[in-house]
Each structure stands twice: as C-alpha cells, then as structure tokens.
Backbone as JSON Lines, residues from 0, in Angstrom:
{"i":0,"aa":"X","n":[-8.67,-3.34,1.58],"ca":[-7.24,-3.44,1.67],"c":[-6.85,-4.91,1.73]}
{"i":1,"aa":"X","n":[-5.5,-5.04,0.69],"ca":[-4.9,-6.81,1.07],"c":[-4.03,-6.69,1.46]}
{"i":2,"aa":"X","n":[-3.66,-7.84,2.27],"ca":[-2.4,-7.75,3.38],"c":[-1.74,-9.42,2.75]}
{"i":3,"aa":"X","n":[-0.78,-9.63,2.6],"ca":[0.1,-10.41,2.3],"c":[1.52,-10.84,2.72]}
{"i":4,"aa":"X","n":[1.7,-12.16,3.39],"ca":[3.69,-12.16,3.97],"c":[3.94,-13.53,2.65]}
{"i":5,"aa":"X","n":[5.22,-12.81,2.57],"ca":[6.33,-13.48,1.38],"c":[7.03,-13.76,2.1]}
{"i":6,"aa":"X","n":[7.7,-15.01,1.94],"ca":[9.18,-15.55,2.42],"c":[10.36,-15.2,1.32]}
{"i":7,"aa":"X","n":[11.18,-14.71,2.0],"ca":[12.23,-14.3,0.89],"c":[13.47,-14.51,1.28]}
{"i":8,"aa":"X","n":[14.02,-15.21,0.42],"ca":[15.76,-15.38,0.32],"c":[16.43,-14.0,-0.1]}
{"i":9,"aa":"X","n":[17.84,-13.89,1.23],"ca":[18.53,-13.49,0.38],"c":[18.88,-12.0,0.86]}
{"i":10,"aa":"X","n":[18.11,-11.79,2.22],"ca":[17.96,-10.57,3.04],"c":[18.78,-11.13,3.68]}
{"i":11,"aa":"X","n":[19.99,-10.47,4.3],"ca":[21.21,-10.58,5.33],"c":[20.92,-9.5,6.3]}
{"i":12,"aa":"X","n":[20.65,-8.45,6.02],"ca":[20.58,-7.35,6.93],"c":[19.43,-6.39,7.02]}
{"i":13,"aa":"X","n":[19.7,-5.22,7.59],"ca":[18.51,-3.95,7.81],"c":[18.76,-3.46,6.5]}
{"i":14,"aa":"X","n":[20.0,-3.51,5.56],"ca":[20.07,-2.92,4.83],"c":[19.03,-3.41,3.3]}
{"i":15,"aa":"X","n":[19.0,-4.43,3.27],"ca":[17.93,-5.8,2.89],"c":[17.15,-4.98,2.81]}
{"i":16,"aa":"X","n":[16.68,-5.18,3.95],"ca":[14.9,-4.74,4.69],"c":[14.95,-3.44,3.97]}
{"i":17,"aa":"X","n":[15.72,-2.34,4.31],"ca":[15.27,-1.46,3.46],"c":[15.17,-0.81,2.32]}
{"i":18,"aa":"X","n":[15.87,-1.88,1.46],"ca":[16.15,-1.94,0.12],"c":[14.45,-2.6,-0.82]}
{"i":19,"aa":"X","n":[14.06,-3.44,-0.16],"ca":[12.89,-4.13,-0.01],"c":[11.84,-3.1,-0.02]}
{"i":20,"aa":"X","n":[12.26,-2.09,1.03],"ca":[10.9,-1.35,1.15],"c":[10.89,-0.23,0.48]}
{"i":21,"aa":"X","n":[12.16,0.24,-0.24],"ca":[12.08,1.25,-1.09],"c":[11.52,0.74,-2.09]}
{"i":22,"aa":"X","n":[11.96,-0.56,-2.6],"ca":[11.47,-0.89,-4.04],"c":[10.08,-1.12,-4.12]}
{"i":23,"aa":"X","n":[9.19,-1.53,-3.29],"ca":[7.85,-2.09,-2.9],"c":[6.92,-0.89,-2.39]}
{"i":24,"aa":"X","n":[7.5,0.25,-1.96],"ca":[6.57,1.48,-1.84],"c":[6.68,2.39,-2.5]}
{"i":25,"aa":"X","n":[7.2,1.94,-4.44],"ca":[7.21,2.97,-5.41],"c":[5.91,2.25,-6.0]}
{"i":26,"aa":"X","n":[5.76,1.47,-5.94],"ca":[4.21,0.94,-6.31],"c":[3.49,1.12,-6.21]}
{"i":27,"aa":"X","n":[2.24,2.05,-7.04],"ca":[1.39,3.04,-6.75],"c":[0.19,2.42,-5.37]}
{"i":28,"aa":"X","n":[-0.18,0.77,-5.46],"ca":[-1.39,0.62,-4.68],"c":[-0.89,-0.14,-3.41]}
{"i":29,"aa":"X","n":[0.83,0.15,-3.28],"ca":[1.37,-0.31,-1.86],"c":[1.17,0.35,-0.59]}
{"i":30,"aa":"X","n":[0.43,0.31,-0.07],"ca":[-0.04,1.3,1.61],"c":[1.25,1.37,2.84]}
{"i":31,"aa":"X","n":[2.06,-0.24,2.85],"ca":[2.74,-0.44,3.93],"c":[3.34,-2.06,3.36]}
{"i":32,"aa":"X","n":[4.92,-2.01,3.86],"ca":[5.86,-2.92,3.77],"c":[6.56,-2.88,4.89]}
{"i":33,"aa":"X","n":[6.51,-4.1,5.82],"ca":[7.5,-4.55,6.7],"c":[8.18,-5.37,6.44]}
{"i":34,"aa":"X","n":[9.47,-5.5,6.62],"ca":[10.69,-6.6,6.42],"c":[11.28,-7.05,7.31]}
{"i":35,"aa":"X","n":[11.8,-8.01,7.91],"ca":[12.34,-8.87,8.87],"c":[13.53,-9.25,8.02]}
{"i":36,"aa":"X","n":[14.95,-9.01,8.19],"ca":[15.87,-10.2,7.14],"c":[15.79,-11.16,8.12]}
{"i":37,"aa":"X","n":[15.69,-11.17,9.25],"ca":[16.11,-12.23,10.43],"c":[15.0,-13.65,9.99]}
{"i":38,"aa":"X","n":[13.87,-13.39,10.09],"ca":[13.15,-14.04,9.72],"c":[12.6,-14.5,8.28]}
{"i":39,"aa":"X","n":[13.43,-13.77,7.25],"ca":[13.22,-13.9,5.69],"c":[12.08,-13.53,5.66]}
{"i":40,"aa":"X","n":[10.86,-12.83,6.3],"ca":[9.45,-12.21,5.75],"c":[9.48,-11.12,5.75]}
{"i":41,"aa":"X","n":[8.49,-10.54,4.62],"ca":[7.95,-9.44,3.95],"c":[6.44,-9.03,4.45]}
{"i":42,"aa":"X","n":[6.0,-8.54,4.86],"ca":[4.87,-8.31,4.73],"c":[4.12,-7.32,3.71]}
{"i":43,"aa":"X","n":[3.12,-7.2,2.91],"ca":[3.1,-6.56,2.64],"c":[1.36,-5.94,2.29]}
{"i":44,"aa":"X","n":[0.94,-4.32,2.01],"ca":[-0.5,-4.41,2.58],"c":[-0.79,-2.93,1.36]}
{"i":45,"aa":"X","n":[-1.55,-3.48,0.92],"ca":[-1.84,-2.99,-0.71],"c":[-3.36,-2.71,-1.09]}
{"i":46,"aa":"X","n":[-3.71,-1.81,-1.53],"ca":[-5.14,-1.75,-1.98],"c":[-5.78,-2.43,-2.58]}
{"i":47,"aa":"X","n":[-5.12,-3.08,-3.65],"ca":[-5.49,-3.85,-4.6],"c":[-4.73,-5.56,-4.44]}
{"i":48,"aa":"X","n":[-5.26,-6.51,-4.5],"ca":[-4.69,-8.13,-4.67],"c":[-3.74,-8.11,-5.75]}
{"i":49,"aa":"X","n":[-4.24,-7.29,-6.84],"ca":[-3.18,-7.22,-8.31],"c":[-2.05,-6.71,-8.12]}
{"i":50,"aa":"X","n":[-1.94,-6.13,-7.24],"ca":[-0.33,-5.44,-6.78],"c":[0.76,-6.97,-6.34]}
{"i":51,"aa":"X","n":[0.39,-8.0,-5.81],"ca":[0.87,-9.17,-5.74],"c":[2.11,-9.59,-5.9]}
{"i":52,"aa":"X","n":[1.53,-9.52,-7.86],"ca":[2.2,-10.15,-8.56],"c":[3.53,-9.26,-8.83]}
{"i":53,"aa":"X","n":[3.18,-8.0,-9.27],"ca":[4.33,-6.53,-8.85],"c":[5.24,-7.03,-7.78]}
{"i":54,"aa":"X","n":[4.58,-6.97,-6.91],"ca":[5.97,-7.0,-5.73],"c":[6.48,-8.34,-5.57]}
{"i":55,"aa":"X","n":[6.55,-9.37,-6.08],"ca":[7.21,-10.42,-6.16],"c":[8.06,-10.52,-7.69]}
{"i":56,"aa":"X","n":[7.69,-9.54,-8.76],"ca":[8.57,-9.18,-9.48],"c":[9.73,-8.28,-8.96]}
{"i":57,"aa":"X","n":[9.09,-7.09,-8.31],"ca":[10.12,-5.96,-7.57],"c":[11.22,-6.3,-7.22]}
{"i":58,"aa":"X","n":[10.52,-8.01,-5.73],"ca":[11.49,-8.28,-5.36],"c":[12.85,-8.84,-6.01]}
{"i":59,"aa":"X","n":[12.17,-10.16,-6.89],"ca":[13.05,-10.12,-7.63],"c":[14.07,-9.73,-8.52]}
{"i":60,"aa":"X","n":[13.86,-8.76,-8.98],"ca":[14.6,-7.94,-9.91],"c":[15.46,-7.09,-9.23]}
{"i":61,"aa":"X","n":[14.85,-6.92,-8.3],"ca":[15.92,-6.29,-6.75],"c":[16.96,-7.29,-6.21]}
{"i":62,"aa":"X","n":[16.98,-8.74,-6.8],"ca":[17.95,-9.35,-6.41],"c":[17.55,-10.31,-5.39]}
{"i":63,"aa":"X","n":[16.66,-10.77,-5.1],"ca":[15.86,-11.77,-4.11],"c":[15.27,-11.72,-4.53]}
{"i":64,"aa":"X","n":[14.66,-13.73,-3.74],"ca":[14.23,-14.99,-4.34],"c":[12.42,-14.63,-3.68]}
{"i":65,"aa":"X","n":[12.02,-14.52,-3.7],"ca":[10.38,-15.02,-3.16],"c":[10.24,-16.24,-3.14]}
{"i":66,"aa":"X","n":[10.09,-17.02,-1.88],"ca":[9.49,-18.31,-2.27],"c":[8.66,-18.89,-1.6]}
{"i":67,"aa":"X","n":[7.67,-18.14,-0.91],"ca":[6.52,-18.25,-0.73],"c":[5.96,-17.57,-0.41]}
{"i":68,"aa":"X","n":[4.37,-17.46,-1.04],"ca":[3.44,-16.18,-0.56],"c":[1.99,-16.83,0.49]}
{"i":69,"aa":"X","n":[1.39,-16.02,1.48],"ca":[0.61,-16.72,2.49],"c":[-0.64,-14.98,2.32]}
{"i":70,"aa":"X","n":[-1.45,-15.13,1.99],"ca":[-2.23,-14.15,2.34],"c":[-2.65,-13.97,3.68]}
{"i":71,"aa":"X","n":[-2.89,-12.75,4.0],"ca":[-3.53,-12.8,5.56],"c":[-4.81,-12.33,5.73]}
C-alpha cells in the first residue's frame, strides 16, 4: 500500500473536503482519502504509486491546484 499528502489550493470548506473525496475514491486503486480544507492537505492511500498521478489530475479537473506532493 502507498500513502501520499498533497497540498492543495483552493479548499474553503467541508464541502471542498468532500468534493475531493468523492472524486479520488472513484479511482479504482484508491483505499482511503482524508481532506483538511483548513490545512490545504489531502492525504491520500492507494494500492498502487501509479494512482498518483490520477489523483492530482482528479484534483485538478475538479477545480483545485495541487502544489505539492510529499510521500509518506
């Protein structure tokens, strides 16, 4: 399992956060997504490393910025 936090612009609220996590747990090898808007991080924890690049598209296309990724 990979575990990954994104910094992301652009989350104001819970409503953010869970907009975030709908879009990020239609992704077949996504296990678990936590969101913070308070803190602009994502966490996110995936079977596969290749899922990555997916959810920093997701996000984006969902309307937020990614702008930085930190593996854990």
């Amino acid at each position: 399992m990979e575990s990954w936090v994104l910094q992301v612009e652009g989350m104001s609220c819970t409503g953010c956060e869970r907009r975030i996590g709908s879009v990020l747990r239609r992704i077949d090898d996504v296990t678990g997504v936590t969101a913070d808007h308070t803190s602009g991080r994502v966490e996110v924890r995936a079977n596969s490393a290749a899922s990555r690049d997916v959810t920093v598209q997701r996000i984006e296309a969902a309307g937020f910025r990614v702008t930085e990724q930190t593996p854990r």
